[in-house]
N, C-alpha and C positions, 0 to 999 in steps of 0.2 A: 727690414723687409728683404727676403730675399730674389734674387734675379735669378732667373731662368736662363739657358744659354737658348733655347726653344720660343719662338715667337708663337704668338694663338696663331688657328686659322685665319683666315681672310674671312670665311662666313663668322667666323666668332664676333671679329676686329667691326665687322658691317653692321651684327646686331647690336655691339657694345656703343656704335656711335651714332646709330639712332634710337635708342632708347636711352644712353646720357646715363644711366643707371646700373647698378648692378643687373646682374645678368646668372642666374644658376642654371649649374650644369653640372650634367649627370656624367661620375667616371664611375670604373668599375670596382670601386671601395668605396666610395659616399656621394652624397652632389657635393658641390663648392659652389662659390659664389667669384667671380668675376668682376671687376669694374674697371673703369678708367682710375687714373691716378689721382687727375682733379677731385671727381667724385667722391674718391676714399677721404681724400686731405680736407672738403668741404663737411663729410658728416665726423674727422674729428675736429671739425672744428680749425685747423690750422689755414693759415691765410695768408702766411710768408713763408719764407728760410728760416730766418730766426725761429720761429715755431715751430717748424719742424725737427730742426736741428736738437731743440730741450726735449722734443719727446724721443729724440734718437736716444738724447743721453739718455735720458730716464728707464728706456728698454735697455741700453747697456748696462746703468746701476742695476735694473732687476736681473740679468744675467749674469753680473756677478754675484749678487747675492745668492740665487739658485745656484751656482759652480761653488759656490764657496770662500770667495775671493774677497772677503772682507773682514775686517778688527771688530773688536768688542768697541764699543764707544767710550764707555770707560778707560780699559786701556788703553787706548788712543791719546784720551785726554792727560791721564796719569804720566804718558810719556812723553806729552808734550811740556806737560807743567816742569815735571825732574828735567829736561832739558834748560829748559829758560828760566826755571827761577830763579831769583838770585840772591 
C-alpha cells in the first residue's frame, strides 16, 4: 500500500472516525473510497503483523510476476537437481 506524503483533510479525518467506516469521495477522475487502516485490515480479515506481513509478501510475489521477475518452475527445478545430484 502506498503512503501519501499529503495527510486527508481534518473534515475528511472527522467523518472517517465517526463513521469507523469507509467513507467515499468524489475527486475529479472517479470517487474512491477512504477508510481507516484498522477498518481495511478487519475486512481483509488480518488481525496481526504476521498476517499482514504474508499478504505484503504475496502482493510482492504478484508484482513480480506482473514485472516479469520470475523462472519457469521447471527450470528451476531441473537446475536445482543438476546441482545436487550426486
Amino acid at each position: 500500500m502506498e503512503n501519501l506524503p499529503q495527510p486527508i483533510t481534518p473534515e475528511t479525518e472527522d467523518a472517517l472516525q465517526q463513521r469507523g467506516g469507509p467513507l467515499q469521495i468524489a475527486g475529479s477522475q472517479g470517487k474512491y473510497v477512504v477508510m481507516r487502516l484498522d477498518v481495511y485490515d478487519a475486512m481483509l480479515g488480518i488481525s496481526n503483523d504476521e498476517e499482514a506481513q504474508t499478504l505484503a509478501s504475496v502482493r510482492r510475489g504478484l508484482a513480480d510476476v506482473d514485472a516479469g521477475r520470475t523462472h519457469d518452475a521447471q527450470d528451476a527445478f531441473d537446475n536445482i537437481q543438476s546441482r545436487y545430484a550426486s
